[in-house]
Structures are given as structure tokens and as C-alpha cells.
N, CA, C and O atoms as a Maestro MAE file, in Angstrom:
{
 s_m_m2io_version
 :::
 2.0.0
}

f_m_ct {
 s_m_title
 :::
 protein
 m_atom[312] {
  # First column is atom index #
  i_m_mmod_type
  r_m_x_coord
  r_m_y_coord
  r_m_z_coord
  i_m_residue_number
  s_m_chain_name
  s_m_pdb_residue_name
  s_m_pdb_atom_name
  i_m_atomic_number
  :::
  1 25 -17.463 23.943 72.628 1 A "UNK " " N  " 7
  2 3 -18.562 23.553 73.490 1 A "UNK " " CA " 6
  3 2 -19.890 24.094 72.952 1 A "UNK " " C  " 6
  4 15 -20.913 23.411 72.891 1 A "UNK " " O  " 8
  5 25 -19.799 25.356 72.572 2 A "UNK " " N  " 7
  6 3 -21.101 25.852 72.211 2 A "UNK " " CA " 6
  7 2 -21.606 25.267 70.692 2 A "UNK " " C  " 6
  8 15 -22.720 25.538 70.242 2 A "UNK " " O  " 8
  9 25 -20.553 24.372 69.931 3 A "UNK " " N  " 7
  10 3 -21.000 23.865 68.650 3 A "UNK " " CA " 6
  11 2 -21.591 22.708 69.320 3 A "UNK " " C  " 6
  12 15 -22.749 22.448 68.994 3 A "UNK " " O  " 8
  13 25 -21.072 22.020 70.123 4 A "UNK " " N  " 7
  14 3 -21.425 20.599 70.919 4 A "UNK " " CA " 6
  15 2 -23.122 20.799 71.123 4 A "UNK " " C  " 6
  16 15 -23.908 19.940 70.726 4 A "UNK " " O  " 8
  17 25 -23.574 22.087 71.814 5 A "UNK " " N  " 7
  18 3 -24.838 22.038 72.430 5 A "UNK " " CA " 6
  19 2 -25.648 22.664 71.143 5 A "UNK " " C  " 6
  20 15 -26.868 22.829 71.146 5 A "UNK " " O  " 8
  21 25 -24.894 22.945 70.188 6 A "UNK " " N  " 7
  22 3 -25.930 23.328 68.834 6 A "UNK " " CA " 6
  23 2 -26.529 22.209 67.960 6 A "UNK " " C  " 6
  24 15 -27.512 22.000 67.250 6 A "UNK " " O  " 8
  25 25 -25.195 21.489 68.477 7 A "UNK " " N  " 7
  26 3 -25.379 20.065 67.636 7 A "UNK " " CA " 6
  27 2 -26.514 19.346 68.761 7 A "UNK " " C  " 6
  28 15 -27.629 19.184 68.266 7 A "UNK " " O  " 8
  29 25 -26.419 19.066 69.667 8 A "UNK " " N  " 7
  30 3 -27.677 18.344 70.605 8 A "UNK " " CA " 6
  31 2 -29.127 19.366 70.593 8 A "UNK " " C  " 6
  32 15 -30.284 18.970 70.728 8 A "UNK " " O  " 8
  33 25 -28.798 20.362 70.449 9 A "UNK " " N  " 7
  34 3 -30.468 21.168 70.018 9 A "UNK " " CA " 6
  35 2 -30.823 20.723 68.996 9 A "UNK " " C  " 6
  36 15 -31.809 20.045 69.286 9 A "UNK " " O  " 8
  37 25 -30.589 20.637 67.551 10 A "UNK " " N  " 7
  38 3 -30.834 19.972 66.744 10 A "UNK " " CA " 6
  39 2 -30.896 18.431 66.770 10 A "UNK " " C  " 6
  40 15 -31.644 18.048 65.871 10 A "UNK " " O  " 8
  41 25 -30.332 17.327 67.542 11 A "UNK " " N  " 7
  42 3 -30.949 16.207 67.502 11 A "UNK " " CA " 6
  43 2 -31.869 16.230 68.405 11 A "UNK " " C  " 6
  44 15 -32.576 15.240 68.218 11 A "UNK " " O  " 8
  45 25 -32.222 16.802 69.245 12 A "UNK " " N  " 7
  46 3 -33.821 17.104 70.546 12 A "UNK " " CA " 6
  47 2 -34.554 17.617 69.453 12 A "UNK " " C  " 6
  48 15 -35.590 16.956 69.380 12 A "UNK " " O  " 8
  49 25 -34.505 18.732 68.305 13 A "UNK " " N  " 7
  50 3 -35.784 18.866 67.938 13 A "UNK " " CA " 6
  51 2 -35.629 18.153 66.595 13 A "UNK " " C  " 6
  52 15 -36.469 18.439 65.742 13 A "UNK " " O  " 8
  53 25 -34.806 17.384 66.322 14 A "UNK " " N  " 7
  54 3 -35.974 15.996 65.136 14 A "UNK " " CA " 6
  55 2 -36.302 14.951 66.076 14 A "UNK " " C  " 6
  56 15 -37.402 14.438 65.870 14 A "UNK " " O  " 8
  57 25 -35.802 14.607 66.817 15 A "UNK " " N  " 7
  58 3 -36.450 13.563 68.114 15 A "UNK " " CA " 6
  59 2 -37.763 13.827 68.559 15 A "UNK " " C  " 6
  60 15 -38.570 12.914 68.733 15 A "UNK " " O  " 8
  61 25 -38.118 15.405 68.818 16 A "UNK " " N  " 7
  62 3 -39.378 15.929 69.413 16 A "UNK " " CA " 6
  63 2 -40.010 15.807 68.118 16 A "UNK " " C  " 6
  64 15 -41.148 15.342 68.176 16 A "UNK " " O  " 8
  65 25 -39.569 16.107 66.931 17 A "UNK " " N  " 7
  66 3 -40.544 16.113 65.456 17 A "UNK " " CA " 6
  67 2 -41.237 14.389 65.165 17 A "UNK " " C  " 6
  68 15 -42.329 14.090 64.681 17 A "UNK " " O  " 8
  69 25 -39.887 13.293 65.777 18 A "UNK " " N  " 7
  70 3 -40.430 12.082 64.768 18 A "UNK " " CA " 6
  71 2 -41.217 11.755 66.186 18 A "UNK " " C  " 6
  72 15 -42.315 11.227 66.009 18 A "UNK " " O  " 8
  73 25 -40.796 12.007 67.721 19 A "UNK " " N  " 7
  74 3 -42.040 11.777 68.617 19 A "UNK " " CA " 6
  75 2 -43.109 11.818 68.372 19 A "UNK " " C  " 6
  76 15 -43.800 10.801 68.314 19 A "UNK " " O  " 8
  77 25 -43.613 13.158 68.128 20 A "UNK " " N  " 7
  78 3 -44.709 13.480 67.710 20 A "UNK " " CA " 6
  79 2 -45.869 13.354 66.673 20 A "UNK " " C  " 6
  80 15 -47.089 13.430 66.827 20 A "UNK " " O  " 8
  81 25 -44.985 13.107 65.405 21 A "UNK " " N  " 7
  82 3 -45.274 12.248 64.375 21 A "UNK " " CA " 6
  83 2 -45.683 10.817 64.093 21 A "UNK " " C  " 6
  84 15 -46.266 10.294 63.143 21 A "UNK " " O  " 8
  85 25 -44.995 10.178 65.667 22 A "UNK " " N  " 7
  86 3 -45.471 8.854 65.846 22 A "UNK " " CA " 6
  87 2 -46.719 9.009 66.924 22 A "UNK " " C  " 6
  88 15 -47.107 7.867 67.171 22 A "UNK " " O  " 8
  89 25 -47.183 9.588 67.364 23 A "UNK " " N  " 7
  90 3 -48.223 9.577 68.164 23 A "UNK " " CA " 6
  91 2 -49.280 9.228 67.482 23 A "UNK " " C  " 6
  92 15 -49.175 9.407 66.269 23 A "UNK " " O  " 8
  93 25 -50.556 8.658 67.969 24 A "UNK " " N  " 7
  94 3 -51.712 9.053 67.548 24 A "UNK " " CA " 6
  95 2 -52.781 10.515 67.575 24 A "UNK " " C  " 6
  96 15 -52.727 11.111 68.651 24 A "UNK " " O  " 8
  97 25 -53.390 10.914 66.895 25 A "UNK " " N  " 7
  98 3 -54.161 12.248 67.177 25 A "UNK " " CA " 6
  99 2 -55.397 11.598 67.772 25 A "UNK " " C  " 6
  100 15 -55.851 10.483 67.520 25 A "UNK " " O  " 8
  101 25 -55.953 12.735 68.806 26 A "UNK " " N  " 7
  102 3 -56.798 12.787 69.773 26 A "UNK " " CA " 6
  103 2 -58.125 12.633 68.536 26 A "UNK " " C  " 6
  104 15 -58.009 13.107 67.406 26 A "UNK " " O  " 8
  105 25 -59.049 12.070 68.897 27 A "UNK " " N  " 7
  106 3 -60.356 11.988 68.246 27 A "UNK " " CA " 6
  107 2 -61.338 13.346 69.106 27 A "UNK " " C  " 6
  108 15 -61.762 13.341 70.261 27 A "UNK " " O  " 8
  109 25 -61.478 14.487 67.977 28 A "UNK " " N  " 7
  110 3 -61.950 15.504 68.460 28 A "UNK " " CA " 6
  111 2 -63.235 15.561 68.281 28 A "UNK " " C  " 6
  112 15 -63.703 14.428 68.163 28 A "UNK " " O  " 8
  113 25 -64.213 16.610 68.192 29 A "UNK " " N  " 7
  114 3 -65.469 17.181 68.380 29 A "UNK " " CA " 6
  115 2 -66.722 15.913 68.602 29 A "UNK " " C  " 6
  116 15 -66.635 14.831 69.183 29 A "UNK " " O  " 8
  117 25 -67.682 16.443 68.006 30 A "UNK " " N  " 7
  118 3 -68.893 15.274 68.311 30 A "UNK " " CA " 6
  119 2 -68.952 13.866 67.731 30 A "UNK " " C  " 6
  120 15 -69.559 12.904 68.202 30 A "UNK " " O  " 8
  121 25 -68.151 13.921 66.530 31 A "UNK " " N  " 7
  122 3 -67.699 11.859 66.381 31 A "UNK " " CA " 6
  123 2 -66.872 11.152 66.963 31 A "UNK " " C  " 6
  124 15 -66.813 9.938 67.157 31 A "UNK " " O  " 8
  125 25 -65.865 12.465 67.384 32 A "UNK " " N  " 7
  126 3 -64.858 11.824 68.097 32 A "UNK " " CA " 6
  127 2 -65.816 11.106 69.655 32 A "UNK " " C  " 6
  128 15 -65.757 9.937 70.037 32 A "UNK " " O  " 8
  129 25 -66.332 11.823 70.059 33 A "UNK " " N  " 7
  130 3 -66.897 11.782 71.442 33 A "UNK " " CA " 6
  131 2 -68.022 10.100 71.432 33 A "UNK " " C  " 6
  132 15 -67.957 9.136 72.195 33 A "UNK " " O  " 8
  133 25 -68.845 10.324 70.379 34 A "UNK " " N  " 7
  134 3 -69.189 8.874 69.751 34 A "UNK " " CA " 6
  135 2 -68.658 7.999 69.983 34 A "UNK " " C  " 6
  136 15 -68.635 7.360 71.035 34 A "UNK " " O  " 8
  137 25 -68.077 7.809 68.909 35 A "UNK " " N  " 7
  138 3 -66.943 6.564 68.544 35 A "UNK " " CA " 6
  139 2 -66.138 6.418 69.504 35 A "UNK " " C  " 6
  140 15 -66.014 5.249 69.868 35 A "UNK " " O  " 8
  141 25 -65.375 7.386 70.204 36 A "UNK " " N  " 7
  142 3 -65.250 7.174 72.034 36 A "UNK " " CA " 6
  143 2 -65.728 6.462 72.749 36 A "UNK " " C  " 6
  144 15 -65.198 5.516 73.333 36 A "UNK " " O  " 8
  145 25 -66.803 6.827 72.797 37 A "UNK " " N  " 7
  146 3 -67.862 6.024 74.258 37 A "UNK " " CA " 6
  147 2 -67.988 4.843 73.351 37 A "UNK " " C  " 6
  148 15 -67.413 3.936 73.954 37 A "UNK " " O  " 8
  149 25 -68.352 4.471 72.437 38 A "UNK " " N  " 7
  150 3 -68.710 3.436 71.271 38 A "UNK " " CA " 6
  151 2 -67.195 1.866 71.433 38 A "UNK " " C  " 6
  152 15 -67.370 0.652 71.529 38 A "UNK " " O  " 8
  153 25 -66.371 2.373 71.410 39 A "UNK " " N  " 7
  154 3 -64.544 2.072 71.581 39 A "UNK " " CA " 6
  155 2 -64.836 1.514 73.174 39 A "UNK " " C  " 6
  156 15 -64.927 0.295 73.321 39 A "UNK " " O  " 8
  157 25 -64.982 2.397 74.350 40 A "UNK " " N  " 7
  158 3 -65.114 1.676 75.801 40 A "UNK " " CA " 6
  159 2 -66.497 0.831 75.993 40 A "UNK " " C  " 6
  160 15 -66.601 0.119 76.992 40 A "UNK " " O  " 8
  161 25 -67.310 0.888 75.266 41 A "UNK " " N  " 7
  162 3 -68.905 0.303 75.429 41 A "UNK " " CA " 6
  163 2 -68.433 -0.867 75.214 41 A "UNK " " C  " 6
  164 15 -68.498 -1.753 76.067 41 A "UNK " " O  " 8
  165 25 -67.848 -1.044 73.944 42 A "UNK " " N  " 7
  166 3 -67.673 -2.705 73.224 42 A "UNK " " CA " 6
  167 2 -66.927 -3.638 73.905 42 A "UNK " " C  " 6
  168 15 -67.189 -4.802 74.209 42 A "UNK " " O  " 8
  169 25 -65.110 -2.355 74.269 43 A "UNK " " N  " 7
  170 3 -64.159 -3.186 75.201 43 A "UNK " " CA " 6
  171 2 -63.369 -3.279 74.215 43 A "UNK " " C  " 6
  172 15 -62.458 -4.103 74.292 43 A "UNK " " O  " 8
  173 25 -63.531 -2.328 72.842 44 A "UNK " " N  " 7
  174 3 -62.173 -2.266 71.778 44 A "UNK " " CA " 6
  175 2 -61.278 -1.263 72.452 44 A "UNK " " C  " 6
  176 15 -60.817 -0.388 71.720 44 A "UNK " " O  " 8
  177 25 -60.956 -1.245 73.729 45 A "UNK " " N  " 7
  178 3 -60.091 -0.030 73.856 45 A "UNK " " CA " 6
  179 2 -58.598 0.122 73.570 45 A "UNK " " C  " 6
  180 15 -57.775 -0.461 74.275 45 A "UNK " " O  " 8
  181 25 -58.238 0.897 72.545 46 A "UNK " " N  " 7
  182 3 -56.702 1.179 72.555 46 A "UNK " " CA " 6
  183 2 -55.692 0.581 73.198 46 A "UNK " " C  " 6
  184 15 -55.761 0.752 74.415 46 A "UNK " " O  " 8
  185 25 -54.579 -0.198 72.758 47 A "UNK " " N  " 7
  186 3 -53.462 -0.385 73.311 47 A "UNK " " CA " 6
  187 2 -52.658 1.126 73.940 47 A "UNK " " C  " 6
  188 15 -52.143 2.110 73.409 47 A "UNK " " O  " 8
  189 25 -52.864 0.713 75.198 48 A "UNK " " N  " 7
  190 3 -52.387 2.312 76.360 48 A "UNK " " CA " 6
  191 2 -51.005 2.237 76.297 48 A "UNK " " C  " 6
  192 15 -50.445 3.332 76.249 48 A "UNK " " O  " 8
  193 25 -50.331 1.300 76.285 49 A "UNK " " N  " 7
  194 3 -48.617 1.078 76.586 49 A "UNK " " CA " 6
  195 2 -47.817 1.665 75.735 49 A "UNK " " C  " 6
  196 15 -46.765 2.140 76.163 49 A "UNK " " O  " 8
  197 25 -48.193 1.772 74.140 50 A "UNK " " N  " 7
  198 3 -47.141 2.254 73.315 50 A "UNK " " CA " 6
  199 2 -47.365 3.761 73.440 50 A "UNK " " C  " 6
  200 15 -46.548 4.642 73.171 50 A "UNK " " O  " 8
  201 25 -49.100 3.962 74.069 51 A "UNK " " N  " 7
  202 3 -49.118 5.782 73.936 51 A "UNK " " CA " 6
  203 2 -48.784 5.730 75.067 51 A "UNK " " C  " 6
  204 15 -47.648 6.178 74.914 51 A "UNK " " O  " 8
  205 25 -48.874 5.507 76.283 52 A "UNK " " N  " 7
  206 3 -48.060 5.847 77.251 52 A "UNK " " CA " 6
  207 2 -46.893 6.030 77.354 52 A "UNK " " C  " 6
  208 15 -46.478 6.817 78.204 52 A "UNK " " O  " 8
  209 25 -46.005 5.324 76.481 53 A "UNK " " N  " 7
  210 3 -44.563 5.003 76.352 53 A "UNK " " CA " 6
  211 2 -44.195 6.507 75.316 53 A "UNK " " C  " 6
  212 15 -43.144 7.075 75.613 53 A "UNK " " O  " 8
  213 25 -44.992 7.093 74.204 54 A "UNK " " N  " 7
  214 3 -44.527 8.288 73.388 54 A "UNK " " CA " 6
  215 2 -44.978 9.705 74.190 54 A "UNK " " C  " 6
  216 15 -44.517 10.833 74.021 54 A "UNK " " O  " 8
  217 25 -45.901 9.320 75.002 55 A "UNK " " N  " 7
  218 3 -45.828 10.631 75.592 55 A "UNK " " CA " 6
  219 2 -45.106 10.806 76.441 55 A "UNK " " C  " 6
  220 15 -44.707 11.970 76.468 55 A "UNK " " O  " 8
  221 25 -44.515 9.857 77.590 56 A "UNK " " N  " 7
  222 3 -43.128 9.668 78.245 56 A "UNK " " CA " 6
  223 2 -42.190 10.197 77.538 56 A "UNK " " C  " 6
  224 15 -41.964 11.334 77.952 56 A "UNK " " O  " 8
  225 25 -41.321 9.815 76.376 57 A "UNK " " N  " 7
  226 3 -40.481 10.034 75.240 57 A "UNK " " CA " 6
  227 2 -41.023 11.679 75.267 57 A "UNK " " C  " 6
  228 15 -40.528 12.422 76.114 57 A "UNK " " O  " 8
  229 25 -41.916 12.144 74.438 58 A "UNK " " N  " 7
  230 3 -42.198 13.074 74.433 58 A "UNK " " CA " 6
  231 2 -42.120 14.427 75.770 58 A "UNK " " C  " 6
  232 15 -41.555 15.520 75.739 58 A "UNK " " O  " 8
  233 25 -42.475 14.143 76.237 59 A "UNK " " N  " 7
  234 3 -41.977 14.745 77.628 59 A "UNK " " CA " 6
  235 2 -41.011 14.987 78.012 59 A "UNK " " C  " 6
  236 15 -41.028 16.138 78.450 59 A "UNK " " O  " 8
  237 25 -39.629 14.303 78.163 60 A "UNK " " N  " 7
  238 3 -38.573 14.061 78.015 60 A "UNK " " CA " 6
  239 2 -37.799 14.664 77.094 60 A "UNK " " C  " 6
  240 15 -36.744 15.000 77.633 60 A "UNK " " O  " 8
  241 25 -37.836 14.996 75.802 61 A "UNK " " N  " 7
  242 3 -37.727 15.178 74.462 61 A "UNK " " CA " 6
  243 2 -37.983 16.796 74.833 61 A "UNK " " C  " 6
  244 15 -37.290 17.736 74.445 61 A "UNK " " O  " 8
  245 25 -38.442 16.819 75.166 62 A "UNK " " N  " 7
  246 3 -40.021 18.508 75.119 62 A "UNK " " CA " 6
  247 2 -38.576 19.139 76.335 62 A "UNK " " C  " 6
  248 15 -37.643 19.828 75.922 62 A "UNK " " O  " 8
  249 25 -38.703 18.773 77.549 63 A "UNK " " N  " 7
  250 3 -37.973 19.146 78.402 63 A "UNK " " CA " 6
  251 2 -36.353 19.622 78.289 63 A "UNK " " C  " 6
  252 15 -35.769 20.574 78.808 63 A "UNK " " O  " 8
  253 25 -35.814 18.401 77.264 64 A "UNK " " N  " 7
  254 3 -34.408 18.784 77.178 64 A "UNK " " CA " 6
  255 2 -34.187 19.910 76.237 64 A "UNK " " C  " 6
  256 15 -33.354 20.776 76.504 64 A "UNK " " O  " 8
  257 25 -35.093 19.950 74.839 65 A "UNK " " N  " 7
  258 3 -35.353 20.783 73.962 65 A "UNK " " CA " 6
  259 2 -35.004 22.278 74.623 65 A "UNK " " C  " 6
  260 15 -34.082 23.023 74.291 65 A "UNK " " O  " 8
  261 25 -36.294 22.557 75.944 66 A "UNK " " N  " 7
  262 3 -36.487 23.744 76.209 66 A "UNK " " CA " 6
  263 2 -34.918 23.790 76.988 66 A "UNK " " C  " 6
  264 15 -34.177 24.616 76.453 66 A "UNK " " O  " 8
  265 25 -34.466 23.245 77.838 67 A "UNK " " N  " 7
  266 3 -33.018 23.285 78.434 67 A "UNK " " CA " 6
  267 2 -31.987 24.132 77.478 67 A "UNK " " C  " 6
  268 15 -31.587 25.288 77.620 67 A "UNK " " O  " 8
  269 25 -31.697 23.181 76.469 68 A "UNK " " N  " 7
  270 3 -30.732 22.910 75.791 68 A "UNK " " CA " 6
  271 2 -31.152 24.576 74.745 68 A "UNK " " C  " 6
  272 15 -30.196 25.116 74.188 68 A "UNK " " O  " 8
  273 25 -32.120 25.014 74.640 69 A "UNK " " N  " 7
  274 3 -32.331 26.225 74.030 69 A "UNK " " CA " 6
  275 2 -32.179 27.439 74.826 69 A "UNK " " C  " 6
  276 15 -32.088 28.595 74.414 69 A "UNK " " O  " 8
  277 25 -32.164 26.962 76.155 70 A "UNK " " N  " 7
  278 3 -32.495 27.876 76.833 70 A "UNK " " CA " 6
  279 2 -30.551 28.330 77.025 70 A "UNK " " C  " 6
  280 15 -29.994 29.427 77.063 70 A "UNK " " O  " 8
  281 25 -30.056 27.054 77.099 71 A "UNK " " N  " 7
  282 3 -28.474 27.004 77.130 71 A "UNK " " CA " 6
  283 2 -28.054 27.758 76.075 71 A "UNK " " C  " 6
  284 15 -27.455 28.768 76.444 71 A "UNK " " O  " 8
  285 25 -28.140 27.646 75.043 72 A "UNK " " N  " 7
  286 3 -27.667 28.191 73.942 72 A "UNK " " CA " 6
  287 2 -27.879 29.413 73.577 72 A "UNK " " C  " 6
  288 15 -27.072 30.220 73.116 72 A "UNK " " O  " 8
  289 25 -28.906 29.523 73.779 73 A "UNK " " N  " 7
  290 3 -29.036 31.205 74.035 73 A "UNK " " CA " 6
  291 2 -28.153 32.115 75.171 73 A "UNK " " C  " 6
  292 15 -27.669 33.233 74.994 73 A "UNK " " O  " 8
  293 25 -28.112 31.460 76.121 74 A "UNK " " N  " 7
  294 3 -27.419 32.546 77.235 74 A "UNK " " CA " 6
  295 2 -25.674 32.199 76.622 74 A "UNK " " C  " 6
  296 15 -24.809 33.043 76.858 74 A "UNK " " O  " 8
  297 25 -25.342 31.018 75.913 75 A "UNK " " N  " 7
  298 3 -24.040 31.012 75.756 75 A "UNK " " CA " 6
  299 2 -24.053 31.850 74.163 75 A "UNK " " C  " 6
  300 15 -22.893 32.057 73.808 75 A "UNK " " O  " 8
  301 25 -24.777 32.211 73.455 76 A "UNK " " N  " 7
  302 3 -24.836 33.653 72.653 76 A "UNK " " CA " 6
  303 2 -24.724 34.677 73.343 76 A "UNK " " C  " 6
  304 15 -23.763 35.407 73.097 76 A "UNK " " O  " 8
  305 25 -25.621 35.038 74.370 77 A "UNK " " N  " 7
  306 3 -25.653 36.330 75.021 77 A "UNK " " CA " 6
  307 2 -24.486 36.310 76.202 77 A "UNK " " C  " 6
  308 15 -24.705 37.211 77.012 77 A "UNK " " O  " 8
  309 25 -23.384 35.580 76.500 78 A "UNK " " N  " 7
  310 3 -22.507 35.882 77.371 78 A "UNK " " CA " 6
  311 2 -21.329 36.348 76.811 78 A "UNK " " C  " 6
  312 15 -20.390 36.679 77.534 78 A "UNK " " O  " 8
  :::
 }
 m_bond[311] {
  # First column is bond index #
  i_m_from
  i_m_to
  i_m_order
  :::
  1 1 2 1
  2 2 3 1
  3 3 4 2
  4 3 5 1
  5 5 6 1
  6 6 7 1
  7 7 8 2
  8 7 9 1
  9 9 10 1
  10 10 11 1
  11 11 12 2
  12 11 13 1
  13 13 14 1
  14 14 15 1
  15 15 16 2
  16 15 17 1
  17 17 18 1
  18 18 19 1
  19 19 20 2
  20 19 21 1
  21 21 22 1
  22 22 23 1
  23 23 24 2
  24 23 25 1
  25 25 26 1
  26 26 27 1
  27 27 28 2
  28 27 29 1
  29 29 30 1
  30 30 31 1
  31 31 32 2
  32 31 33 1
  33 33 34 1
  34 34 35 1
  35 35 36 2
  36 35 37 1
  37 37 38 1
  38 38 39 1
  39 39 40 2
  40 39 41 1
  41 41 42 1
  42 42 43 1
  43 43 44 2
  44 43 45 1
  45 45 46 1
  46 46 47 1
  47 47 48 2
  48 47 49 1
  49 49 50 1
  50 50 51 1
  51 51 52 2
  52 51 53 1
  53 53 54 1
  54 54 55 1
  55 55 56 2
  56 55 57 1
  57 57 58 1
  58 58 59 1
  59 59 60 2
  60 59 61 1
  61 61 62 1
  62 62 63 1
  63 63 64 2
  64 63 65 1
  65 65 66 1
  66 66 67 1
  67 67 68 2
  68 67 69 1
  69 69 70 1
  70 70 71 1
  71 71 72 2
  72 71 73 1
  73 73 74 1
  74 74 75 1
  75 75 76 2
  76 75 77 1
  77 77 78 1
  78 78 79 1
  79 79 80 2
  80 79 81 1
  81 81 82 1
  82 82 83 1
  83 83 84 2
  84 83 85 1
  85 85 86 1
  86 86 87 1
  87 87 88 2
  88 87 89 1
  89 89 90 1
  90 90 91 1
  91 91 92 2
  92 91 93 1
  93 93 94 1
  94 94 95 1
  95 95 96 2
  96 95 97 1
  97 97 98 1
  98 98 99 1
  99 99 100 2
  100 99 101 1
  101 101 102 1
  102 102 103 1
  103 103 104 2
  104 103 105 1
  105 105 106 1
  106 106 107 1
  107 107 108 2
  108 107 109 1
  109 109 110 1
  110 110 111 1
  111 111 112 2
  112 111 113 1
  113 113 114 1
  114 114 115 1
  115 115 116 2
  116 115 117 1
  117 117 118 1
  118 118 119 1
  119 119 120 2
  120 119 121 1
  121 121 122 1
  122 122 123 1
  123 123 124 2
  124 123 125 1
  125 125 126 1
  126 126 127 1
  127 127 128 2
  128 127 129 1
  129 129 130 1
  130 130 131 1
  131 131 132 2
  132 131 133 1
  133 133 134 1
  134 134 135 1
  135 135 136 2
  136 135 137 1
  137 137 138 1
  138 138 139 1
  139 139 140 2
  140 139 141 1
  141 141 142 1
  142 142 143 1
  143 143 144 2
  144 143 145 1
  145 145 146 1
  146 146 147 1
  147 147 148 2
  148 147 149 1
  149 149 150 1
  150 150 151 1
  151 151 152 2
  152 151 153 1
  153 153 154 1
  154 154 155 1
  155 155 156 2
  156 155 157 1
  157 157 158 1
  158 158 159 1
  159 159 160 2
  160 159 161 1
  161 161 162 1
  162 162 163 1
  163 163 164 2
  164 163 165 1
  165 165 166 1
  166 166 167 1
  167 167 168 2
  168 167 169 1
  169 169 170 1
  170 170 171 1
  171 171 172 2
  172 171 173 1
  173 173 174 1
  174 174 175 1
  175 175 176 2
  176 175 177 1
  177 177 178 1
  178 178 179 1
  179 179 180 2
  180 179 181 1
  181 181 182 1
  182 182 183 1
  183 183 184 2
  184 183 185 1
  185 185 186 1
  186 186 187 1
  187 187 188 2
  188 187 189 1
  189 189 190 1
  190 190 191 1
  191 191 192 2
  192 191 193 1
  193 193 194 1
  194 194 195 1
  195 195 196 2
  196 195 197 1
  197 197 198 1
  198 198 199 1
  199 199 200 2
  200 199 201 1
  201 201 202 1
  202 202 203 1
  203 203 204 2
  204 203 205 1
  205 205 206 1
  206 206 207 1
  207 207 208 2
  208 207 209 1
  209 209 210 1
  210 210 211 1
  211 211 212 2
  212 211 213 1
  213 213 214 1
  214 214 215 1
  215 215 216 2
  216 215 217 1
  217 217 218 1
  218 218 219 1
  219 219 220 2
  220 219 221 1
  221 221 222 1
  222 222 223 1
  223 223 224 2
  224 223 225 1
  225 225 226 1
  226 226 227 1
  227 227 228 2
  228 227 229 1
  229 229 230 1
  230 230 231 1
  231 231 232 2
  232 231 233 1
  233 233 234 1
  234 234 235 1
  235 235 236 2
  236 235 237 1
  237 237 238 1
  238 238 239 1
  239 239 240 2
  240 239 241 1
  241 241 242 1
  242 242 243 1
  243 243 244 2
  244 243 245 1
  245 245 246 1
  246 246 247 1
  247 247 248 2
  248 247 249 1
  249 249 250 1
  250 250 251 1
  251 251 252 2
  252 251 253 1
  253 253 254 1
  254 254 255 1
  255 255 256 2
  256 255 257 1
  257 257 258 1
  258 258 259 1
  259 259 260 2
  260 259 261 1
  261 261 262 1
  262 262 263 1
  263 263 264 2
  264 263 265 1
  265 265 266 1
  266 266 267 1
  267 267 268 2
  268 267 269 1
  269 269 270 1
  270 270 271 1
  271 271 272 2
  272 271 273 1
  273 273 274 1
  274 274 275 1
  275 275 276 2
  276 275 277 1
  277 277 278 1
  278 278 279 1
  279 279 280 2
  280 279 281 1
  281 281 282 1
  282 282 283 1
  283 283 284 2
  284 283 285 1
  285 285 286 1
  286 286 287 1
  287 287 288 2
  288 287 289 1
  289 289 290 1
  290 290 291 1
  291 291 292 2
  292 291 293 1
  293 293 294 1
  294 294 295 1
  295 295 296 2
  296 295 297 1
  297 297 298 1
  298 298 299 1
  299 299 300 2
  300 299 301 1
  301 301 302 1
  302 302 303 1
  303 303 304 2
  304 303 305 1
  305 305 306 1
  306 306 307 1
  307 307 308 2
  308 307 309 1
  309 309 310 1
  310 310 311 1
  311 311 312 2
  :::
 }
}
């Protein structure tokens, strides 16, 4: 059992790795903030559904991760 949940910690964290990897990065400091307002001014705004849909995934992903570590550890320490 405890190889079972070693083996599912390791597929949660390449799942949480290629999640994350598929995301887009946040447009930071003062161009980001630009080209921001610039993006909603025109009405080019981002398709929301697929990032809505990876940070869902992600969340999910993030959650079982911490579980499933948190499991494995106390089934070391028992």
C-alpha cells in the first residue's frame, strides 16, 4: 500500500509540473499593466476557458499533491 501511494505522489507531481507548464504567465510590472489595459481597450481579450479550465486542473492537482504527501509521510512515521 505504501508503494501504491508513492507511486500516485509521483504521478500528482508531474501532473502539477506539466499543469503548470501549460499555463500562461501573468504579464507583470509597468508593460505588463499597458498592454493590459491596451488588450481590454481594443476587445482582444484572452480566451478565459482554457485558463480557467488549467487553473481548475491545477487546483485539484495542488490539493491531492499536498494529501497524498501528507499521507506518505505519516505512513513513514507510523
Amino acid at each position: 500500500m505504501h508503494l501504491a501511494f508513492k507511486v500516485l505522489l509521483i504521478i500528482f507531481s508531474l501532473g502539477m509540473i506539466l499543469v503548470v507548464l501549460l499555463q500562461k504567465g501573468k504579464s507583470a510590472g509597468l508593460s505588463g499593466a499597458i498592454t493590459g489595459g491596451a488588450e481590454h481597450l481594443f476587445g482582444r481579450q484572452k480566451a478565459r476557458g482554457l485558463d480557467l479550465l488549467l487553473s481548475r486542473v491545477t487546483i485539484a492537482v495542488a490539493v491531492g499533491f499536498f494529501l497524498l504527501s501528507l499521507l506518505v509521510s505519516y505512513e513513514v512515521f507510523r
